[in-house]
VOGU-3710 file (C-alpha; in Angstrom, 3 decimals, decimal comma):
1> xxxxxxxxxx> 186,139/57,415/122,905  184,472/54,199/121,819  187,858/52,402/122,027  188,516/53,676/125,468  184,899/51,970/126,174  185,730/49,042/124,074  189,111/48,521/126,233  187,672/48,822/129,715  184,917/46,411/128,756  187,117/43,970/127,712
11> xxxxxxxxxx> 189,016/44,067/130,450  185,941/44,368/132,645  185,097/40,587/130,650  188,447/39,424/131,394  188,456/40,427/134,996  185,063/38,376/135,685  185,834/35,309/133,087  189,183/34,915/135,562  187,195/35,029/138,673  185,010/32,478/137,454
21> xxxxxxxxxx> 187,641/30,531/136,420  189,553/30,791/140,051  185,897/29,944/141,397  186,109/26,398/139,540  189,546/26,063/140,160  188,068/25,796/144,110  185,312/23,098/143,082  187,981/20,995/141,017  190,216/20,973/143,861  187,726/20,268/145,991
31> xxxxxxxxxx> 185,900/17,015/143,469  190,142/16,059/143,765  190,221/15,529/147,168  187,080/13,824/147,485  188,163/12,005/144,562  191,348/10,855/146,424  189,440/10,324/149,696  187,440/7,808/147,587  190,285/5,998/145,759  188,436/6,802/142,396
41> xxxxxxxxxx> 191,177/7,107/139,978  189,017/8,085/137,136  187,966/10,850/138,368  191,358/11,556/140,302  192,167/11,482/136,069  189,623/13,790/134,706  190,135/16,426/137,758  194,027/16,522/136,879  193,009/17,173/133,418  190,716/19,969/134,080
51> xxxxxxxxxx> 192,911/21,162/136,748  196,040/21,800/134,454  193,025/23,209/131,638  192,550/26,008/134,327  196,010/26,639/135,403  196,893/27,192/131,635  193,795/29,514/131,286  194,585/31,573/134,294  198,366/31,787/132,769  197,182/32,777/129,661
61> xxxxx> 195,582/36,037/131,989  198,632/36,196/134,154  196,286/35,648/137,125  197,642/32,646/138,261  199,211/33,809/142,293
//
């Protein structure tokens, strides 16, 4: 029984880690555009960077639609 609790849990963890991570996927996007609004291509840089970070996290979940 405490590995059937120990499973959901995890998954419960999983479930909420990828909705934060879909939740910062918005901002990024968003710091992007402004980014590219702005002609600032250092931070055009670092949001690609994080922005490919996510998309391999979200993979890793299969969450990624």
């Amino acid at each position: 029984m405490k590995q059937v609790v120990h499973i959901i849990r995890k998954a419960e963890i999983e479930r909420e880690y990828v909705n934060l991570l879909q939740l910062e996927l918005d901002y990024e996007l968003a710091t992007l555009y402004d980014a590219v609004q702005e002609n600032d291509t250092k931070q055009i840089g670092k949001s690609k960077k994080r922005l490919t970070e996510i998309h391999g996290e979200l993979e890793t979940f299969n969450a990624f639609a």
